[in-house]
C-alpha positions, -999 to +999 in steps of 0.1 A: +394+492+416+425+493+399+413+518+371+393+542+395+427+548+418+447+557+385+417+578+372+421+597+409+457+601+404+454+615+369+425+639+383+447+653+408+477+654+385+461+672+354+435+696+382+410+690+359+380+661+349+385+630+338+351+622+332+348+611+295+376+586+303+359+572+336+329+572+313+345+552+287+362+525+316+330+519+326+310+518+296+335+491+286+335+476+318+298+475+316+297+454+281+321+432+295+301+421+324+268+419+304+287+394+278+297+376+309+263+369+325+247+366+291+227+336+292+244+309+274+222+301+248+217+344+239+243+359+211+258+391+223+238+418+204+263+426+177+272+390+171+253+372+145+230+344+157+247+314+140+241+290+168+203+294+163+207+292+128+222+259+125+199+244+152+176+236+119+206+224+104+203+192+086+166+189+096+145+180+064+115+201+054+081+183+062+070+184+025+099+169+015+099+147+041+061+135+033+070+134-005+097+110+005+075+086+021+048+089-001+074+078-029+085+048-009+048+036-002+043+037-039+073+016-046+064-009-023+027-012-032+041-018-064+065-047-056+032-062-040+015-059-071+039-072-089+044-105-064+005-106-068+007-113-104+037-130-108+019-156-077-015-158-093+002-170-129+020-201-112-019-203-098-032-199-134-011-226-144-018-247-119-054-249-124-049-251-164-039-291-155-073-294-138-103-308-162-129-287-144-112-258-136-100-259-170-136-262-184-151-235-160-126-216-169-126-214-204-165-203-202-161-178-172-169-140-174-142-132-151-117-151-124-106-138-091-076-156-080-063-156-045-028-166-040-027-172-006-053-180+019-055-192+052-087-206+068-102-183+096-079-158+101-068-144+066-032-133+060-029-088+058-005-082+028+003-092-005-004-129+005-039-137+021-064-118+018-051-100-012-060-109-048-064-101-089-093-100-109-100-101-149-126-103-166-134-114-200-136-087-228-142-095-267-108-094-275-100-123-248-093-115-212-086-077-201-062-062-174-059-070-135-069-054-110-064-055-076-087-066-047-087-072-012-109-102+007-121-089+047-134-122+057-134-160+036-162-184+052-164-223+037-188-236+068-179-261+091-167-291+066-136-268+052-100-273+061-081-255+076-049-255+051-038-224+035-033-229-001-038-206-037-077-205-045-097-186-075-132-179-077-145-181-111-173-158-125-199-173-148-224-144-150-221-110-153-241-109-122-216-119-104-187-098-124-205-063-112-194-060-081-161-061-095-167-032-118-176-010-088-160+011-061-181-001-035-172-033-011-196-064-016-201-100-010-200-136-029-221-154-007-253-174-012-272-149+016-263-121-012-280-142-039-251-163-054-250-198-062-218-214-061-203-245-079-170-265-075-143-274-096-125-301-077-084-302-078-073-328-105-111-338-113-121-344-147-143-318-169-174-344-160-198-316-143-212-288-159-211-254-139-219-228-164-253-224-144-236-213-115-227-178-108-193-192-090-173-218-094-149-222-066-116-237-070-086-246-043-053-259-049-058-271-014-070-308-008-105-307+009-105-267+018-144-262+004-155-302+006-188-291-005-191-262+026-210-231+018-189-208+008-193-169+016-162-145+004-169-112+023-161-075+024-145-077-015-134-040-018-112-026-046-074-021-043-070+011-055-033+018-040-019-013-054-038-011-087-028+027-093+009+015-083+012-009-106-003+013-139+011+046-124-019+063-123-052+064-106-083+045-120-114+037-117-117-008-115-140-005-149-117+016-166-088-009-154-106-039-165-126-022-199-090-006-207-071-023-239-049-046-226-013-037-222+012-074-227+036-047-199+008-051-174-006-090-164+012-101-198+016-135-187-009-141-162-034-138-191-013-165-217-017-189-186-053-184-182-058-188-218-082-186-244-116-193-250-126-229-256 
């Protein structure tokens, strides 16, 4: 109100228009009042829109973001695998004080040893269910692999104990499934028969017809029960982890054998007899 009484005055004083400076008052008065009421979250027109430029700031792109986690899923199934190996040597040696196991397993075809098992209701992650297998080339026993267990039956005289176990493999028979990509069974219903190498027994009975020879570090876990080792499937995460590339289980366990990879899990399990 101020502006319009002087622009009156000037009009009168001067006789003539004033228009282009009323024009220019309220052109600039205008601006003013639409800065004002502009939403607070809206940059004037001639300002540049900073605020909705940093909004993103700090935010990390999804493909990074995804290559990041896929990096730390990699590390970690690798320090499974390696806990997998380093617990199925100390089960290596275990069994290489037992006469039978000893015996069986100087004349097996391959040995699947579970670390960690628990009776019923088997343990998800790198104890448990979770496992290594080698088989036996011609230049003595090859690389591991990695293999999960979904279900471990031993019938209604088994304990109930968890404890390190290993299934040795007398025929290649009983080997193949280990060579595959497919999931299968050890289980007398699949055709299997199944011996027992008894903790601390002596090398008196002879297993070699079996296809299996079971073997727990646990007292009285198989006591002679059927035993049925289901849903077998191949760990290829952990396996492809621990080599640094993806494989198929035969070329894993045909591959030459690497003293980097299982090194020492295969001096424990030894050589031939």
């Amino acid at each position: 109100m101020r502006k319009f009484a002087l622009l009156t005055a000037t009009m009168l004083v001067t006789g003539g228009l004033a228009a282009p400076a009323f024009s220019a008052a309220a052109t600039t008065t205008d601006e003013t009042r639409n800065v004002a009421q502009a939403p607070a979250n809206q940059a004037p027109a001639n300002q540049a829109p900073a605020a909705a430029a940093g909004t993103n700031a700090g935010q990390v792109p999804a493909a990074r973001s995804d290559d990041r986690e896929d990096a730390e899923d990699i590390a970690e199934d690798r320090q499974e695998a390696q806990e997998i190996i380093a617990a199925a040597t100390k089960v290596a040696n275990q069994m290489a004080s037992d006469g039978q196991a000893r015996a069986a397993l100087d004349k097996a075809r391959g040995v699947f040893i579970v670390p960690d098992f628990a009776q019923g209701a088997l343990i998800i992650g790198a104890g448990g269910g979770a496992g290594v297998f080698l088989a036996r080339t011609d230049e003595g026993w090859g690389n591991p692999a990695f293999y999960e267990m979904g279900g471990l039956s031993f019938g209604a005289q088994a304990g109930g104990e968890s404890g390190p176990m290993a299934f040795m493999l007398m025929t290649d028979k009983a080997v193949q499934g280990f060579r595959n990509d497919d999931d299968f069974t050890l289980s007398a219903e699949a055709g299997y028969t199944f011996g027992e190498a008894k903790d601390g027994a002596a090398a008196t009975t002879d297993n070699t017809a079996k296809d299996v020879v079971v073997w727990s570090g646990t007292e009285g876990a198989f006591a002679g029960a059927a035993v049925s080792v289901g849903d077998i499937s191949y760990d290829e995460d952990r396996t492809a982890a621990y080599y640094g590339a993806a494989s198929r289980p035969d070329q894993v366990l045909d591959g030459p054998a690497n003293n980097e990879h299982g090194g020492e899990l295969r001096a424990a399990l030894g050589t031939r007899g």
